[in-house]
C-alpha positions as CSV (number, residue, x, y, z in Angstrom):
1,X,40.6,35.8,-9.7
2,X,38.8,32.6,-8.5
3,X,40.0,29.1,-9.3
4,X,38.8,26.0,-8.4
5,X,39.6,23.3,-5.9
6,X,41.8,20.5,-7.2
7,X,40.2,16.9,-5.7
8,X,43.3,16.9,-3.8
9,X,42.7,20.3,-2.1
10,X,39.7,19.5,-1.3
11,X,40.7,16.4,0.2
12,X,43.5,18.2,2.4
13,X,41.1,21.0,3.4
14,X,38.5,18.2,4.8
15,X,41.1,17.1,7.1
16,X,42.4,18.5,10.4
17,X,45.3,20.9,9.8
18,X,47.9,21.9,11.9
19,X,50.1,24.3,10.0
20,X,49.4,26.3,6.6
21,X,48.7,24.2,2.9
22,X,51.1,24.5,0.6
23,X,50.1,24.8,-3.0
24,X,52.9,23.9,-5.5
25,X,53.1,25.0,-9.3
26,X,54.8,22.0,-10.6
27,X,56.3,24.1,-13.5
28,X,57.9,27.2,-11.6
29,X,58.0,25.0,-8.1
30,X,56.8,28.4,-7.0
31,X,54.8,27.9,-3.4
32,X,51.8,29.5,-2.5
33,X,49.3,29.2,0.9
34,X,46.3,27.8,1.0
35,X,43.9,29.4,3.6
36,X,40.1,30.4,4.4
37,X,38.8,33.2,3.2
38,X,38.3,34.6,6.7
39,X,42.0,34.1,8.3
40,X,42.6,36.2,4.9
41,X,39.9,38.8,5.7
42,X,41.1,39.1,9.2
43,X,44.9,39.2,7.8
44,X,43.9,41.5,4.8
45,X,45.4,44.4,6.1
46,X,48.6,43.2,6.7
47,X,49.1,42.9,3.0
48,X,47.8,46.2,1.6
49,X,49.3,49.5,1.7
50,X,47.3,52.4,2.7
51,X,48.6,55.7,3.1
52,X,48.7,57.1,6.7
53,X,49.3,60.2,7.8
54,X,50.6,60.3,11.4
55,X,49.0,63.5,12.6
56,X,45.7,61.5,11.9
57,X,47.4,59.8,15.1
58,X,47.5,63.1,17.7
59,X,44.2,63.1,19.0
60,X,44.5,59.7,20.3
61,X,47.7,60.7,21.4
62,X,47.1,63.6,23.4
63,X,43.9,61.7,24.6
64,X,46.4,59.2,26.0
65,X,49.0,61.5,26.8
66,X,46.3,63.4,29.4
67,X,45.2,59.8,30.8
68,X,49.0,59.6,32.0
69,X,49.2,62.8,33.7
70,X,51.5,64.7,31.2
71,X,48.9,67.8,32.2
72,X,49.2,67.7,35.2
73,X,50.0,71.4,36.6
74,X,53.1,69.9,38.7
75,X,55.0,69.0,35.3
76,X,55.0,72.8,34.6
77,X,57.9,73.0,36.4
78,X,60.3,71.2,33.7
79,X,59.1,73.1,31.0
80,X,62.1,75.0,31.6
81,X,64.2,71.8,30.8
82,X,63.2,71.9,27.5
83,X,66.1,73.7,25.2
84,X,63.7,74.4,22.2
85,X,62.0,77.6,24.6
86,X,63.0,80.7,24.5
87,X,64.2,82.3,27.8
C-alpha cells in the first residue's frame, strides 16, 4: 500500500531529524513511524519471519569450531569425559 505525503510530512521530513517521526491517526490515536525506505530495507528483516532450520547452521559451525582448535589431536584425550560414550 502506498499513500501520500501529507504537506506536513513533507515539511517534517525536509528538516533535520534527530529521533523517529511519529505519524498519528487522529481517530484511533494509534501511532505509527515515519522512516526512509532504506532504514526500512536495511531493517526489513527484523520484521519478517522466515523459517530457519538450525542444522542449515553446522557447517559454519564446525568451520568455526576447527578455527578454534576443537580438532586438535590433543583434545582426544577428554573424549573419555564425555558420559554419552560407551566404555
Amino acid at each position: 500500500m502506498t499513500l501520500e505525503l501529507s504537506d506536513k510530512q513533507r515539511e517534517a521530513l525536509g528538516r533535520p531529524v534527530v529521533g523517529p517521526i511519529y505519524v498519528v491517526d487522529p481517530v484511533t490515536h494509534a501511532r505509527y513511524v515515519l522512516l526512509p525506505d532504506a532504514a526500512y530495507e536495511r531493517a526489513r528483516a527484523l520484521f519478517e519471519e522466515v523459517p530457519f532450520d538450525v542444522s542449515e547452521a553446522y557447517p559454519l559451525m564446525d568451520e568455526v569450531a576447527r578455527k578454534e582448535g576443537w580438532d586438535a589431536p590433543e583434545l582426544d584425550a577428554y573424549d573419555h569425559l564425555d558420559p554419552r560414550r560407551a566404555p
